[in-house]
C-alpha positions as CSV (number, residue, x, y, z in Angstrom):
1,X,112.6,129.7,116.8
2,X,110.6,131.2,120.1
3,X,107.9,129.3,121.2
4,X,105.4,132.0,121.4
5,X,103.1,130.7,123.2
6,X,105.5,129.6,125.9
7,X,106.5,133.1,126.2
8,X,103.1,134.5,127.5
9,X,103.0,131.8,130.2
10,X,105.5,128.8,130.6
11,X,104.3,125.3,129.4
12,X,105.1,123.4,132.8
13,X,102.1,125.5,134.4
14,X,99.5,125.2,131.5
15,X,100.7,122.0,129.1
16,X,98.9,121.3,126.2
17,X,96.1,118.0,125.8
18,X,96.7,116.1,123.2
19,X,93.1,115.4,121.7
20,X,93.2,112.3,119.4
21,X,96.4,113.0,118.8
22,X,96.5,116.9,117.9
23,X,98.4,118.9,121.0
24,X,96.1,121.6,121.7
25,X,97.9,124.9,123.7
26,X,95.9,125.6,126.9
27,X,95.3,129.6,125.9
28,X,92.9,132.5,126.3
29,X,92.0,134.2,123.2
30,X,93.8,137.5,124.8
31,X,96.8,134.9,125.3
32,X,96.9,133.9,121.7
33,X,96.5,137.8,120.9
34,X,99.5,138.1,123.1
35,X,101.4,135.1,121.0
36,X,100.6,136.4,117.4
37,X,101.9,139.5,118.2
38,X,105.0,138.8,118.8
39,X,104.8,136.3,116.0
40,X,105.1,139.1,114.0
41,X,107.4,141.0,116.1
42,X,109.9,137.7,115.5
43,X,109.4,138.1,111.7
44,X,109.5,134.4,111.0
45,X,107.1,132.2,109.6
46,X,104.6,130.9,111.8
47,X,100.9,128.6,110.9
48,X,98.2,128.7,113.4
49,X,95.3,126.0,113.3
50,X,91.9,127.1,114.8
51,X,90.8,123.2,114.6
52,X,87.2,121.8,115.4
53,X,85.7,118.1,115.5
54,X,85.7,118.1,111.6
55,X,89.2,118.5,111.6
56,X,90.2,115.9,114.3
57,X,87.9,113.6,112.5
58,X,89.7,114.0,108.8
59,X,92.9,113.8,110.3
60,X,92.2,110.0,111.5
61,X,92.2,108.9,107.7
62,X,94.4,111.4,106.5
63,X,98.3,111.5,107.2
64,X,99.0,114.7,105.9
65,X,96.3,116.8,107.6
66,X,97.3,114.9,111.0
67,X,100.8,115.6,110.5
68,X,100.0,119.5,109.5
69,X,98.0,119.7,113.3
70,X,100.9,118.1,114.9
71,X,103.3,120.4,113.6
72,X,101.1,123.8,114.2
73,X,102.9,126.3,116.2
74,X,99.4,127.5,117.7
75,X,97.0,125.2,117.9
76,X,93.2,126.6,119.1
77,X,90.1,124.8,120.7
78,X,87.8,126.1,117.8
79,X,84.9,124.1,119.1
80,X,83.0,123.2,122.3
81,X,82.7,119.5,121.9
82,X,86.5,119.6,122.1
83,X,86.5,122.0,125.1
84,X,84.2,119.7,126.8
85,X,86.7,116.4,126.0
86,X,89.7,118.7,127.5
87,X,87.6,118.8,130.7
88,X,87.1,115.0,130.5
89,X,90.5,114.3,130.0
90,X,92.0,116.0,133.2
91,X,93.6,119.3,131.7
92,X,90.6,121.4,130.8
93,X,91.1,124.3,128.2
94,X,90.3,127.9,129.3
95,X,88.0,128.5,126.9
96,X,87.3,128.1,123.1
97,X,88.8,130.4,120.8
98,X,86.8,129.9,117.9
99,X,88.2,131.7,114.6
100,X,85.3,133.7,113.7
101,X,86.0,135.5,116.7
102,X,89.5,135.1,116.5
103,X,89.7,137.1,113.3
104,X,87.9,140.6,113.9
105,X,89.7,140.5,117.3
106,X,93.4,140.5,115.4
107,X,91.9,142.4,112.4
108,X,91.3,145.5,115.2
109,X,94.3,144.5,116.3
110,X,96.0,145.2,113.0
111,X,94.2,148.3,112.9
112,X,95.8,149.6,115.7
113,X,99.5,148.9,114.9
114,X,99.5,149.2,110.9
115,X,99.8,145.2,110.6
116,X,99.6,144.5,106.4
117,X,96.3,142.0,105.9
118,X,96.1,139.5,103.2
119,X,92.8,137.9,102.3
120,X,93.4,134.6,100.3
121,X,90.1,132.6,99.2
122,X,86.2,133.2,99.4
123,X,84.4,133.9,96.0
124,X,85.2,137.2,94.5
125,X,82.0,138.5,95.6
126,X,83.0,137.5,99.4
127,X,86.6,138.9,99.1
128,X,85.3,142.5,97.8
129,X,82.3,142.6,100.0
130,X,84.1,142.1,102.9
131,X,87.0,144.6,102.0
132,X,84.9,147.1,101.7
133,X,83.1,146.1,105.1
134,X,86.5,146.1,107.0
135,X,87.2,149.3,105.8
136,X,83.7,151.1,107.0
137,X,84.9,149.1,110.2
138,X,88.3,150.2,110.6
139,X,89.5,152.7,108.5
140,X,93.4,152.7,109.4
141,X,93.7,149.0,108.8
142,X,95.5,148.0,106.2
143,X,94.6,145.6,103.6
144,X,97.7,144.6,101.6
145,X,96.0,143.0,98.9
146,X,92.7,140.4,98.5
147,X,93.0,137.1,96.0
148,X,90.4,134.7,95.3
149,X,92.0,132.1,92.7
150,X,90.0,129.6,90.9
151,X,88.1,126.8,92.3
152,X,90.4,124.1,91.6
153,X,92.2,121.2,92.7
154,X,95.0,121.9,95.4
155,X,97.7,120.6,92.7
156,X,96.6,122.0,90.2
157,X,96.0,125.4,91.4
158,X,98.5,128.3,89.9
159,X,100.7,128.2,93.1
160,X,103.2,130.7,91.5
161,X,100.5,133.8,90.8
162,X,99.4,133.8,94.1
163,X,102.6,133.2,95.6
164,X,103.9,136.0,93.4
165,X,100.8,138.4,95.0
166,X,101.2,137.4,98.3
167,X,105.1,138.2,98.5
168,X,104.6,141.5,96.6
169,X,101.9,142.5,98.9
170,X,104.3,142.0,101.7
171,X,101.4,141.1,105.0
172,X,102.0,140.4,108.4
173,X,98.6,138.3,108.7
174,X,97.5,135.9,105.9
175,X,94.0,134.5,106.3
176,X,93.5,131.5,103.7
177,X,89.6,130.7,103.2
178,X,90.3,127.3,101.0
179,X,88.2,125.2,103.3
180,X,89.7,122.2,105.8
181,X,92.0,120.3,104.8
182,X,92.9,122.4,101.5
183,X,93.5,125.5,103.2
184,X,95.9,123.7,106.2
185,X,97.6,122.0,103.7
186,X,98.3,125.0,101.3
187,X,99.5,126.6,104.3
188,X,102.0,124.3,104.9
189,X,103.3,123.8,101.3
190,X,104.1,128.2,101.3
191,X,104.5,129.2,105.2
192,X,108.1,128.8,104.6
193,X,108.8,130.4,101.5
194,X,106.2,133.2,101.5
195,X,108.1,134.6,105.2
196,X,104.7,136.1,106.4
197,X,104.7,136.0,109.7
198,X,101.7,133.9,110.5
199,X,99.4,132.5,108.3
200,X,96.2,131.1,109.5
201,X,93.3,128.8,107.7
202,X,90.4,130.6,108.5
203,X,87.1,128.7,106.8
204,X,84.0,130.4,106.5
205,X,85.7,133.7,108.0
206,X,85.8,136.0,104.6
207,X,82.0,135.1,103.7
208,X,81.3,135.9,107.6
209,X,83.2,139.5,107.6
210,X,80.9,140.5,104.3
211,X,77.6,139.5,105.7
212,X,76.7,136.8,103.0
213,X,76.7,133.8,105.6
214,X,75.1,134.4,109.0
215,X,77.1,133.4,112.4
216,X,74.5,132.1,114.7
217,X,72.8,134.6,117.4
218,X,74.6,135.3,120.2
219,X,72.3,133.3,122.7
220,X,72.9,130.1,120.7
221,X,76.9,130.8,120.7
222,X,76.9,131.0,124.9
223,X,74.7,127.9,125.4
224,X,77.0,126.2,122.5
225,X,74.2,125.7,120.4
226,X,75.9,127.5,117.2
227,X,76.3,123.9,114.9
228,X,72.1,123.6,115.3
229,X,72.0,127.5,113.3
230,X,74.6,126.1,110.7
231,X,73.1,123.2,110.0
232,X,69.8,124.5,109.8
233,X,71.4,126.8,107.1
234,X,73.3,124.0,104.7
235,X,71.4,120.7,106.2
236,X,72.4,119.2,102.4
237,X,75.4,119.8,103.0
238,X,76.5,119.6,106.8
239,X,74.1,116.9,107.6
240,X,76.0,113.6,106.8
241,X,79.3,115.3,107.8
242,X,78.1,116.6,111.2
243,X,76.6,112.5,111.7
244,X,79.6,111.2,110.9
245,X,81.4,113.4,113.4
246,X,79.7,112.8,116.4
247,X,80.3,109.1,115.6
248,X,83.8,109.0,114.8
249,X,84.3,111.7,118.0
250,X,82.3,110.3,120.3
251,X,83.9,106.9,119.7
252,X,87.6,107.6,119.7
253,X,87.6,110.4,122.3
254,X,85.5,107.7,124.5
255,X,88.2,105.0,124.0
256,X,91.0,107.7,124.8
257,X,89.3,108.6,128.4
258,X,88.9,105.1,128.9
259,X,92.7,104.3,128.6
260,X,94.3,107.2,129.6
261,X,92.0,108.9,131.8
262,X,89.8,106.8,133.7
263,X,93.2,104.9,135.7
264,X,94.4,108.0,136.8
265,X,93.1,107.5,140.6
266,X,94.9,106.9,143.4
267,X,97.7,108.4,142.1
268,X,101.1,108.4,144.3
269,X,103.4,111.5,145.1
270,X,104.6,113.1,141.7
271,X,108.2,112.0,140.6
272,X,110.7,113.9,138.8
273,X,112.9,113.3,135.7
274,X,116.5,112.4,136.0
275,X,119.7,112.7,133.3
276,X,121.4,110.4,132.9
277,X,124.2,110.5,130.5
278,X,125.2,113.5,128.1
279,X,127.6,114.0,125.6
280,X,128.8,116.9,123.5
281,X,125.5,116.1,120.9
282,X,122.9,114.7,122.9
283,X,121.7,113.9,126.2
284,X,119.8,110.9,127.9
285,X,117.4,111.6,130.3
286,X,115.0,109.0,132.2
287,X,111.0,110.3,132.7
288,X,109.0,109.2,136.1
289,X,107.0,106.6,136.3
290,X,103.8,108.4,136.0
291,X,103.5,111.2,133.0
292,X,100.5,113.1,133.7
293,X,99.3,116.6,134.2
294,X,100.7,116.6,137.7
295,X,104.0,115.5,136.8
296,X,104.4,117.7,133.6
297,X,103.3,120.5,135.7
298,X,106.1,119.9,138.5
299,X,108.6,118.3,135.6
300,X,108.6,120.7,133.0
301,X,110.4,123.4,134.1
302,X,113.4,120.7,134.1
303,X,112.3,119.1,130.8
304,X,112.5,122.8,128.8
305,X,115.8,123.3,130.5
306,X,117.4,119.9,129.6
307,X,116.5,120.8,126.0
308,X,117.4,124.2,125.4
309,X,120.9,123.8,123.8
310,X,119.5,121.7,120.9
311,X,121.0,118.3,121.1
312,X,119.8,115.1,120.3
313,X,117.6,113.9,123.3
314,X,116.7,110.1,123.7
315,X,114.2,109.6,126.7
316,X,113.9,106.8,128.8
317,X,110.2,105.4,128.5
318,X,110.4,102.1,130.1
319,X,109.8,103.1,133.5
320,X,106.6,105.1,132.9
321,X,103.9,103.1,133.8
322,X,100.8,105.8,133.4
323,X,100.6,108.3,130.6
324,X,97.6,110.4,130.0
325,X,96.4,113.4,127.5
326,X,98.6,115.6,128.5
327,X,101.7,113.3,128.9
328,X,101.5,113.0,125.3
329,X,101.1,116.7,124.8
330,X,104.5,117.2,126.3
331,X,105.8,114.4,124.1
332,X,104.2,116.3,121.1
333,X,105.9,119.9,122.3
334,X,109.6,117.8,123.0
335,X,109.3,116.7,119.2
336,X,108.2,119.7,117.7
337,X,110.7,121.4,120.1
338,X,113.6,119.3,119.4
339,X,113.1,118.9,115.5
340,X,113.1,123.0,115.1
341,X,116.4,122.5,115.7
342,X,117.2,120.3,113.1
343,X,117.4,117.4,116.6
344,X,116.3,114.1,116.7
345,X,114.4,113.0,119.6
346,X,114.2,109.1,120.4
347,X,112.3,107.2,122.6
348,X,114.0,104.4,124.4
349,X,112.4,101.2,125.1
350,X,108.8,102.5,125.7
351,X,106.4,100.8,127.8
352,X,103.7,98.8,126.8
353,X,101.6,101.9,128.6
354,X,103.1,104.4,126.4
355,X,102.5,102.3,123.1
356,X,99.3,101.9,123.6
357,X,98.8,105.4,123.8
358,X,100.7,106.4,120.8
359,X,98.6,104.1,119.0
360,X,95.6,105.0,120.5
361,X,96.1,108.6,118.7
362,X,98.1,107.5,115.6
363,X,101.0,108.6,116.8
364,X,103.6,106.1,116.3
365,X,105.0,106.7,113.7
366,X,105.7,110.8,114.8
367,X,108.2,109.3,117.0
368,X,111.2,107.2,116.6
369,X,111.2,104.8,119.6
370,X,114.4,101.9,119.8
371,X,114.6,99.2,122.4
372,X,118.1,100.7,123.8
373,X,120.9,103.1,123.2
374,X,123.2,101.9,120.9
375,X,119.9,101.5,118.7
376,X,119.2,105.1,119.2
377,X,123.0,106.2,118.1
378,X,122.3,103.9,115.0
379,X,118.9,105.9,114.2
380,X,120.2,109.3,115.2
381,X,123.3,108.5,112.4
382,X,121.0,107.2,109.8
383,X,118.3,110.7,110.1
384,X,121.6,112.5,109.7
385,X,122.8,111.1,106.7
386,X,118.7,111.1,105.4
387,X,119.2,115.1,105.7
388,X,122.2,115.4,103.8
389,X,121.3,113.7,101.4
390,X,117.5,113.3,100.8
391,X,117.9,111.6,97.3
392,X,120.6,109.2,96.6
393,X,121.8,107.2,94.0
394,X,122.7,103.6,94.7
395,X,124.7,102.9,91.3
396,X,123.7,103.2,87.6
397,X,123.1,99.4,87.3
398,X,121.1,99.1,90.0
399,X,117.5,97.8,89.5
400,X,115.9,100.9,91.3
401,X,118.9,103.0,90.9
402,X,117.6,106.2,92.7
403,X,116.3,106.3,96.4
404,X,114.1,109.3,97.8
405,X,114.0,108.4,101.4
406,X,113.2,110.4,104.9
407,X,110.5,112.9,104.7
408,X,109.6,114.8,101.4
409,X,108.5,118.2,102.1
410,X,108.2,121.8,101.5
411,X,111.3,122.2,103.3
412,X,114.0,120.1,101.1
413,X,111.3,120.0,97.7
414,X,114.1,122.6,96.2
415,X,116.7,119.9,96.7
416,X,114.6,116.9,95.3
417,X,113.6,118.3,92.7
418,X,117.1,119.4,91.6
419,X,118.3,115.6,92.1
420,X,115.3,114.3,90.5
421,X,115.0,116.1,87.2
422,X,118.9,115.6,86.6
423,X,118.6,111.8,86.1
424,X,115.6,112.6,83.9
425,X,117.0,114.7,81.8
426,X,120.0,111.9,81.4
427,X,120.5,111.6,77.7
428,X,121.9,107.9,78.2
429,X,118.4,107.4,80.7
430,X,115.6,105.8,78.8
431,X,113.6,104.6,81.9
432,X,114.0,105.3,85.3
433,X,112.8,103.6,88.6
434,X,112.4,105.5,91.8
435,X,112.3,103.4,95.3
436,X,109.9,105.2,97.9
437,X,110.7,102.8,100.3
438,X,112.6,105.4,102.4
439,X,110.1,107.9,102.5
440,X,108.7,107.8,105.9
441,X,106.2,110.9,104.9
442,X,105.4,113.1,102.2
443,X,103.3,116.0,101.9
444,X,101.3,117.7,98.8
445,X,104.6,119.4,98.1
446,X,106.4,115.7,97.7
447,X,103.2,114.7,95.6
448,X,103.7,117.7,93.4
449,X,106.8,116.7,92.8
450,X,105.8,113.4,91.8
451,X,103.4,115.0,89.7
452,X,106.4,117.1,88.5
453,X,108.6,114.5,87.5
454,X,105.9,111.9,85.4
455,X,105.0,114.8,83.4
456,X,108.6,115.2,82.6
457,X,109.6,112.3,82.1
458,X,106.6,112.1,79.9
459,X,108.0,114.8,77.9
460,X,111.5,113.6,77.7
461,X,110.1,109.8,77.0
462,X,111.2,108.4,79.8
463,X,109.8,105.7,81.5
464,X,109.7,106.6,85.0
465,X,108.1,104.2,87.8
466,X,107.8,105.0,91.0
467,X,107.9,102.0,93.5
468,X,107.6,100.7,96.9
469,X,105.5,103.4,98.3
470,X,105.1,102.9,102.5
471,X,101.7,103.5,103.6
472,X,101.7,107.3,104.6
473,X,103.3,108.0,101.4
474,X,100.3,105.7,99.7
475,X,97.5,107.5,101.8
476,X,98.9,110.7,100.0
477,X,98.5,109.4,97.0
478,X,95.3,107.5,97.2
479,X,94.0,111.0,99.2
480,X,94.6,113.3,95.9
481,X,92.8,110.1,93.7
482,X,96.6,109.6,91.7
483,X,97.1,106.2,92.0
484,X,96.1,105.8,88.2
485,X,98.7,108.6,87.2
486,X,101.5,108.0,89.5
487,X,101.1,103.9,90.0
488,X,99.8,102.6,87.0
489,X,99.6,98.9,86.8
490,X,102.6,98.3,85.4
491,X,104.6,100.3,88.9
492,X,101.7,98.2,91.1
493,X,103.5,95.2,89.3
494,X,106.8,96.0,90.3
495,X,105.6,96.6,93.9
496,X,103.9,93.5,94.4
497,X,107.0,91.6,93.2
């Protein structure tokens, strides 16, 4: 897939900053115009996160959310503490492209060149109210169809009517007004399977386009004063979560310019990177000693070229003795990068430097780091075989005879699923264990099929456990409050033993 955003400007000159862990793109809002248009030019799916301090701030205790902000293919600086922490972390952000502004700029956008709109979310009231207001506004633009479902639980919501509405109504922008994290995370369950070229989560957006909640003047928005007019509106409401924010913000983005900012003085004359060995599949390539804005900037012209025929790519770490924000933005954009292509990228040996920094923005386990190469041809083999076959069986008289294991998403559920509810639906089967110790991550999609496959085996009276569940799977779980229905006592049993 293009990397839009790389082809308005390339990446070596304005690298992302990774901000407690979430790579944000260094973009204008007439840039990310730019980018979404030829998102739908390219006709492929494509999410775009306009994230603020609440976001960043869920995402520490929540897997999923964190995973769906590392994976964005745009993500925007939707809030000025965040533009201020870009500044204090050496790669400062143009400017903030909030997504109340965002929207009526690509709505007169849309306008212009007969883009199909979709407005997903907001009370019915909302959703009509601001149809109608779009349409006094812009009278060519197109408005494909409007759906407000239910309030209900993300599981639980009717996933197939308003997939069924959405695909029938055929849009080129989806705007999804759910509320953070619900609407990122519905986002990434459908993106794929709906083909709309890009879908967005857009918050308070819809109520904002029918004038039934008030954006702040446009004084207080230029001296960055716009959270004072919101909270004065909801204080019941916004209070506690805006308290909490500062705190958790304040604290982690203070430790991250600490480490990774603050030693970045005296810094010597910028080295480059440097293959090393290459083979037919993948390549080996050693990074300098210091990763920083500097060296991405003169690097990453050589970087994007080393990885543009989609092999496997392990990189060296143990020489780099430095790494700030945006060194791991560019480790960010080489995963996302090399994982599009259905690549694995491994980290060799990192240093205690680099680490420290992953950990710093719970990032470790995005990557797959090995202490040397023969380790990294042992991984690269086992993610292979995890893709071909994401649900195994060990044998029939095995204790836990079938294994899901590498990531359960949206983008094998389809094959899962299949696997799954044939052993169920066993006649010989009267119980049924299922090992999660193999699943690295899982998303609401893999929960719904968990979900999926109790109440089946319910049905069929089966008695299905689940098992061994590794801690991002669990934080899923415990997340979506399913413990009790998916790891009753009797399955907490088996994974204590």
């Amino acid at each position: 897939m293009i990397d839009p955003v790389q082809a308005e400007r390339p990446h070596y000159a304005n690298p992302p900053v990774a901000i407690l862990g979430v790579p944000f793109d260094n973009v204008t809002a007439a840039e990310t115009i730019s980018a979404i248009e030829r998102m739908v030019e390219s006709r492929q799916p494509h999410y775009l996160v306009t994230a603020n301090v609440d976001f960043l701030v869920q995402a520490q205790e929540d897997v999923e959310l964190r995973r769906i902000l590392f994976d964005a293919h745009l993500v925007l600086c939707d809030g000025t503490p965040l533009f201020w922490a870009s500044r204090l972390l050496g790669n400062p952000l143009p400017e903030r492209v909030a997504g109340a502004d965002l929207v009526p700029l690509l709505l007169r956008v849309a306008a212009e060149k007969k883009y199909r709109v979709f407005l997903l979310g907001a009370t019915p009231e909302s959703a009509v109210q601001a149809v109608e207001n779009l349409k006094k506004r812009h009278p060519s633009l197109i408005i494909a169809d409007h759906y407000s479902p239910p309030f209900n639980k993300l599981l639980e919501m009717d996933h197939e009517k308003i997939k069924q509405r959405i695909v029938a109504a055929k849009p080129d922008l989806l705007f999804v007004s759910l509320g953070c994290p619900k609407q990122e995370k519905w986002i990434a369950m459908h993106y794929r399977s709906l083909g709309v070229p890009v879908s967005a989560g857009v918050g308070a957006t819809i109520d904002f386009l029918a004038g039934r909640v008030k954006r702040a003047p446009r004084w207080m928005q230029r001296i960055c004063a716009e959270w004072i007019y919101r909270l004065a509106q909801e204080p019941r409401r916004l209070f506690s979560r805006y308290m909490k924010d500062l705190w958790v913000f304040g604290r982690k983005i203070s430790a991250q310019w600490w480490q990774l900012q603050l030693r970045a003085h005296h810094r010597p004359s910028v080295q480059r990177s440097a293959p090393i060995r290459a083979q037919e599949n993948w390549q080996w390539l050693k990074l300098p000693e210091r990763l920083d804005l500097a060296a991405v900037r003169e690097d990453g012209r050589l970087v994007d070229q080393a990885l543009a025929d989609g092999r496997h790519c392990l990189l060296e770490m143990g020489p780099v003795k430095f790494i700030d924000s945006t060194g791991v933005g560019l480790l960010i954009r080489l995963q996302k990068k090399v994982r599009a292509t259905g690549r694995q990228l491994v980290l060799l040996a990192p240093s205690p430097e680099v680490q420290r920094a992953l950990e710093l923005m719970q990032l470790q386990n995005f990557f797959d780091c090995t202490p040397d190469f023969a380790t990294a041809q042992h991984l690269i083999a086992a993610r292979e075989r995890e893709q071909n076959a994401v649900v195994r069986l060990r044998s029939p008289a095995a204790v836990n005879p079938v294994l899901w294991q590498g990531e359960i998403t949206a983008a094998n559920a389809t094959e899962v699923w299949s696997t799954t509810e044939t052993h169920i639906n066993s006649k010989q089967r009267r119980q049924l264990v299922i090992d999660l110790s193999g699943v690295r991550f899982m998303d609401s999609t893999g929960l719904g099929l968990m979900v999926r496959a109790k109440k089946l085996a319910q049905l069929k009276q089966v008695k299905l456990q689940f098992t061994h569940p590794q801690p991002a799977v669990q934080n899923v779980i415990q997340l979506a409050r399913l413990e009790e229905f998916l790891m009753p006592a009797e399955s907490r049993a088996v994974l204590v033993n």
